[in-house]
N, C-alpha and C positions, 0 to 999 in steps of 0.2 A: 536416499534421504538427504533434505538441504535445511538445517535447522541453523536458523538465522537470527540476528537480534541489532535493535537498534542502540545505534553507540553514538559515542561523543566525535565530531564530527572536527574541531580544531580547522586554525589558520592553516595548517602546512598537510591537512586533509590525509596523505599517509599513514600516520600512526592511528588511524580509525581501522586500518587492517588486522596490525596489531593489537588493538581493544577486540577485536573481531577472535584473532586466536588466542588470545589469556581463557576469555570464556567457553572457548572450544567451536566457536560459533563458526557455521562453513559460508553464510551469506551477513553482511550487515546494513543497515540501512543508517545512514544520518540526513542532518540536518543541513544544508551547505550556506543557513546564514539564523540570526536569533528566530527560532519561529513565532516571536510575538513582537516582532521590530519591522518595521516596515526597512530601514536600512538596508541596503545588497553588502553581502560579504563581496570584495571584490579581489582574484586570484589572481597573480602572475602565472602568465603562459607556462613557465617552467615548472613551478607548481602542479598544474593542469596536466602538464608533461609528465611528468614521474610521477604522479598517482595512477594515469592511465597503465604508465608501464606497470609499475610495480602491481596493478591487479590484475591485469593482463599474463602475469608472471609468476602468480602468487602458488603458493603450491595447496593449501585449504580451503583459504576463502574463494570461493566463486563468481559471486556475483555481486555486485555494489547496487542498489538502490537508493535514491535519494526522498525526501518528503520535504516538498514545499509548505512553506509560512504557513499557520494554522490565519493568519491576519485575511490572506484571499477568498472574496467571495465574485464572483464571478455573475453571479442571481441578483445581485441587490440592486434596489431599485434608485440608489442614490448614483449620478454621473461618475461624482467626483473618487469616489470608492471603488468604483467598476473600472477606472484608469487606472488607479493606484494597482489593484491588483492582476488587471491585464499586465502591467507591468514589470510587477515583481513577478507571475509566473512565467515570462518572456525570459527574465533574467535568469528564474531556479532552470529553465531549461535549457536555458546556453550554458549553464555552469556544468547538468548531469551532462549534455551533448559530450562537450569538453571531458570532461572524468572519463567517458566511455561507460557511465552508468548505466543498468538493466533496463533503468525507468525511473521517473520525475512520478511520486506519487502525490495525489490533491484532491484534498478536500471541496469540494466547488461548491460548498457554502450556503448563503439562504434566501431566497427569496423574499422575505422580513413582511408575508402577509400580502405579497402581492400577487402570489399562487405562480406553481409551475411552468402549466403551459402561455401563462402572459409573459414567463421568462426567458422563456427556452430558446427564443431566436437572439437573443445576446447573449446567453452563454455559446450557443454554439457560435457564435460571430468572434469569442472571444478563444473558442478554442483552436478555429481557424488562424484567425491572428498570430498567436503566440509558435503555433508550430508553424505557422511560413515566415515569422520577424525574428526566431530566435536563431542566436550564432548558430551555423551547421557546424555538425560532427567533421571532427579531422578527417582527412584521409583516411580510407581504411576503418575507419570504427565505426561501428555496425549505429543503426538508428537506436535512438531513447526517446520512448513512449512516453507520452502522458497517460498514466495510471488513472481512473477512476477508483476512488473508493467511496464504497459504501459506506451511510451514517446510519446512526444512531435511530434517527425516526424524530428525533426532541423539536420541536417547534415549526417553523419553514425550513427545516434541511431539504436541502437538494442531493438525492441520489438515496434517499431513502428503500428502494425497492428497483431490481432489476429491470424492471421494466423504465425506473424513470433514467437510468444510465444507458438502457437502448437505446430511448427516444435521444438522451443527445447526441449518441456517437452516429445515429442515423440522421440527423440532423446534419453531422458532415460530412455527411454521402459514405457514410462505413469508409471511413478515412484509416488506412491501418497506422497510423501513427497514433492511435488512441486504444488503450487498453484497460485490464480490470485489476482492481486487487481489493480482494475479498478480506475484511476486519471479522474476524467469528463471532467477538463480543456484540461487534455494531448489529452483524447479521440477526445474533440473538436478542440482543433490544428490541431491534426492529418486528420480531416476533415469528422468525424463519427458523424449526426446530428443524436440526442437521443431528440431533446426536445418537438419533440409532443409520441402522444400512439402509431404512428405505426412505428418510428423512434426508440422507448423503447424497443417495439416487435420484433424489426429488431435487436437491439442489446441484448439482450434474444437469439434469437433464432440463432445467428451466435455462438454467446457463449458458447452454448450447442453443437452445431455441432461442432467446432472445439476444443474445450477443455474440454465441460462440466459444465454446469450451480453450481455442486456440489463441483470443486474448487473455485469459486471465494469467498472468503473469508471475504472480505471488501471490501471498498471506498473511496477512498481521496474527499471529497467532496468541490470543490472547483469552484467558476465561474470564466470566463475567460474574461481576457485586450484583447484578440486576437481574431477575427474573426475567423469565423470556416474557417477550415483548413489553417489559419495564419500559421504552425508551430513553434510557439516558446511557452516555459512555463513561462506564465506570470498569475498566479495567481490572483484572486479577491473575494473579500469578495459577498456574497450569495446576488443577487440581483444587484448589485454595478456592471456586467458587460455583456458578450454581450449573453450568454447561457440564464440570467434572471430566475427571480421564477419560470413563467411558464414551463421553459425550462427543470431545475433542476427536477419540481414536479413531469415531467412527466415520469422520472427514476428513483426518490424517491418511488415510490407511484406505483409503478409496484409490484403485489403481489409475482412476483418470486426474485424482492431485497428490497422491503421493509421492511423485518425483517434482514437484514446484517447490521453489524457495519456501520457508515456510518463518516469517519474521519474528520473533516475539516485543511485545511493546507493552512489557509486564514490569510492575512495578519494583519486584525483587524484594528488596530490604528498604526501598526508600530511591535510590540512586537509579533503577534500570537494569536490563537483566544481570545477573549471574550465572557464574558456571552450574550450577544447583539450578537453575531454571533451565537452560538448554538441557543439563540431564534428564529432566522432567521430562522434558517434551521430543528427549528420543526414545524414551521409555514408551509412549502414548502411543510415538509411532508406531514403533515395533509390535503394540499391544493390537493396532490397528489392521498392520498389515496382516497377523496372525488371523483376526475375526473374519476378512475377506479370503484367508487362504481356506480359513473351517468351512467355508459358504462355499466352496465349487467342486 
């Protein structure tokens, strides 16, 4: 069990581990610059240096993921936009490289009405780019992916359905520095029901055929304000919406993701999770893995 949450991420990047054990959380994901500022936070090496140690070292938290600027669209049909955030995601990924992070997680944005596949050969151009331009990983510390996540479904998003996060990562020749990370809520927007065993099964086993069950890296784990296939991302705390425990446990608690990071990016009280929400959501677990243990 890796029940993870996103936290506050600061200049000196460190005490985001500590935000990580106050809440009891074993994985945490931040932010490594404003995600609605186009600006780069920009770190001292030595900074960079003692976060890698210190999570490299840590004795609860596990694993570090980062998420790049919600500002990146990768899809969009304007020049001067598709530079800006070639760039900033060039930058989030020299920053995760540097940290020694799991993975640089991205939204890769919209195509704003000028449809998919008229986009799909610049995003892939720009995924190429960014993972051959951005700083290499020190010495010794293992590669940091670029995450794919799945959206919502709302408008021209890109990466709406498994199928259209294939088509880019095949577009860079099944580049293994590209990987998945599945949003439950997005999933559920988007109109993908995971919340009984064969619904779980069904989302396993398209995952494997179309990408690979061995990129998917993590989980935003989050319940949803929005009815399944609502499209919009409207987040909700574990229990508190329309997916519910049972619904969660029954993709918690699937033996091929039950040991993945598992993020929560739930509203809490206002502020982001609490320890009251990681509890939730080891309860889910544990409820999960019980339903798969009654089934064999």
């Amino acid at each position: 069990m890796n029940i993870g949450a996103h936290v506050k991420g600061g200049g000196k990047l460190v005490p985001s581990l500590q935000a990580g054990v106050d809440i009891g959380a074993t994985s945490i994901q931040i932010f490594t610059q404003s995600p609605r500022m186009w600006k780069p936070s920009i770190y001292a090496p030595e900074v960079l240096e003692a976060f890698r140690e210190a999570q490299a070292t840590h004795p609860t938290v596990r694993d570090t993921f980062c998420h790049a600027t919600y500002l990146i669209n990768l899809a969009t049909p304007d020049p001067e936009l598709f530079e800006k955030s070639l760039a900033s995601l060039t930058h989030n990924l020299s920053v995760g490289r540097a940290m020694g992070a799991k993975g640089v997680v991205l939204h890769t944005g919209s195509h704003m009405g000028a449809g998919f596949d008229v986009q799909l050969p610049q995003i892939v151009e720009a995924f190429k780019r960014a993972l051959d331009d951005a700083d290499p990983a020190p010495s010794g510390v293992p590669e940091c992916p670029i995450l794919i996540e799945n959206t919502a479904g709302a408008g021209g998003t890109v990466g709406r359905s498994l199928e259209d996060i294939a088509a880019m990562i095949d577009g860079c020749g099944g580049d293994e520095r590209l990987g998945l990370c599945i949003d439950t809520q997005h999933l559920w927007a988007s109109g993908f029901d995971f919340s009984t065993i064969d619904g779980a099964n069904a989302l396993v086993a398209e995952i494997e055929e179309r990408i690979g069950i061995d990129r998917l890296k993590c989980f935003h784990l989050n319940d949803s304000k929005i009815a399944l296939g609502g499209n919009k991302d409207r987040h909700a705390n574990i229990g508190e919406g329309e997916i519910g425990i049972s619904g969660l446990s029954a993709l918690m608690g699937h033996p091929a993701m039950r040991d993945l990071p598992m993020i929560l990016e739930v509203p809490g009280d206002g502020d982001g999770p609490r320890a009251s929400d990681v509890a939730d959501a080891v309860k889910t677990w544990k409820k999960g893995v019980k339903r798969y243990a009654a089934t064999s």
